[in-house]
C-alpha positions as CSV (number, residue, x, y, z in Angstrom):
1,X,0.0,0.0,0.0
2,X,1.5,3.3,-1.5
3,X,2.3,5.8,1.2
4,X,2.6,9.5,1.2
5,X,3.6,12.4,4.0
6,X,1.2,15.4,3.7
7,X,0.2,18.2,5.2
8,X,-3.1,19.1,6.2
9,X,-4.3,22.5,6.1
10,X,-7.9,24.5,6.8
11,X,-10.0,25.4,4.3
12,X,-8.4,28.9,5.1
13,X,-5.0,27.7,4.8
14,X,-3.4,27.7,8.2
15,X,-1.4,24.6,8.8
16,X,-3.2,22.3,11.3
17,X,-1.4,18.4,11.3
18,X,2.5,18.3,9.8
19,X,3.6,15.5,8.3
20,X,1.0,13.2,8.3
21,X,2.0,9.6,6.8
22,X,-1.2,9.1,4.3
23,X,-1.8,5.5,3.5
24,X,-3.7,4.3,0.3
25,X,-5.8,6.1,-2.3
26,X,-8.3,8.8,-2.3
27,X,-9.3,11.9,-0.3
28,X,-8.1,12.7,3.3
29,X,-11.4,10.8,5.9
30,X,-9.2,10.0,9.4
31,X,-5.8,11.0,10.7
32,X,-4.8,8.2,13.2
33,X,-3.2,10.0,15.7
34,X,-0.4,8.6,16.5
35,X,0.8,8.8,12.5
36,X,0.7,12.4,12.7
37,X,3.7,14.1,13.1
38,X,3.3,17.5,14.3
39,X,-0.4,18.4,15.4
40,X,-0.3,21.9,15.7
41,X,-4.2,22.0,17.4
42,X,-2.9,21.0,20.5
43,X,-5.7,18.0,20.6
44,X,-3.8,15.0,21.6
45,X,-5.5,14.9,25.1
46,X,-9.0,15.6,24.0
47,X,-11.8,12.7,24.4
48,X,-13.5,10.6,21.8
49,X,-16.4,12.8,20.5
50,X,-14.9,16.0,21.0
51,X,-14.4,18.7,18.5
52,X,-10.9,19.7,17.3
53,X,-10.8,23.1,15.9
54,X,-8.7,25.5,13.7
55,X,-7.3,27.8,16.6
56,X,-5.9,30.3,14.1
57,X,-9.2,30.8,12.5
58,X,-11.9,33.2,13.9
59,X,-14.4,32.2,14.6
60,X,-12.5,28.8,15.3
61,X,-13.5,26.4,12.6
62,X,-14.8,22.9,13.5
63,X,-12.0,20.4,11.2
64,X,-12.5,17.0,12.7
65,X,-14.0,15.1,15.8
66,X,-11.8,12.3,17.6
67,X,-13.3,9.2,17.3
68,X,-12.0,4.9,17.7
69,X,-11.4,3.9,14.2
70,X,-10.3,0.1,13.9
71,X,-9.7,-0.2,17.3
72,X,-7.0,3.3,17.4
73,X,-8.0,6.6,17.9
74,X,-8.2,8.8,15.1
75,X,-9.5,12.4,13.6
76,X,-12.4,11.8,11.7
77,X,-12.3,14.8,9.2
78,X,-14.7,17.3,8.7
79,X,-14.7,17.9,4.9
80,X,-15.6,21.2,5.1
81,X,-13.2,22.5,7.5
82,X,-10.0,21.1,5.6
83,X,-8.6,21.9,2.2
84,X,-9.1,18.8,-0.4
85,X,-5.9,16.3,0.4
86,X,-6.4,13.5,-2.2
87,X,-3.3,11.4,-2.9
């Protein structure tokens, strides 16, 4: 399975998870966690089902809610809060 570092930017362009080691096809849906490499949201201690937010952006933009994806915990994105990250 091809894969590829990205970064992952707001839909207003401010850098939110550096480095991110993208596996397989198709557009950015989850960021395990622990594959990121600089989260710049400062959301590692947040709970499953929490928000994460653009904190450069106001009024802070909602970009993805932690949730347990296979078993790891993960950012699920929020489509509209990112720009399109399709490898």
């Amino acid at each position: 399975m091809p894969e590829k570092i990205v970064n992952v930017y707001c839909r207003k362009g401010h850098l939110l998870f550096e480095k991110y080691h993208k596996k397989g096809g198709g557009r950015l849906q989850k960021c395990y966690i622990n594959e990121i490499g600089n989260d710049l949201t400062e959301s590692t201690k947040k709970e499953i089902g929490e928000t994460i937010y653009c904190l450069q952006c106001n009024p802070m933009l909602p970009v993805a809610v932690v949730s347990l994806i296979h078993g790891r915990k993960a950012y699920k994105i929020i489509p509209s809060g990112i720009r399109k990250v399709v490898t």
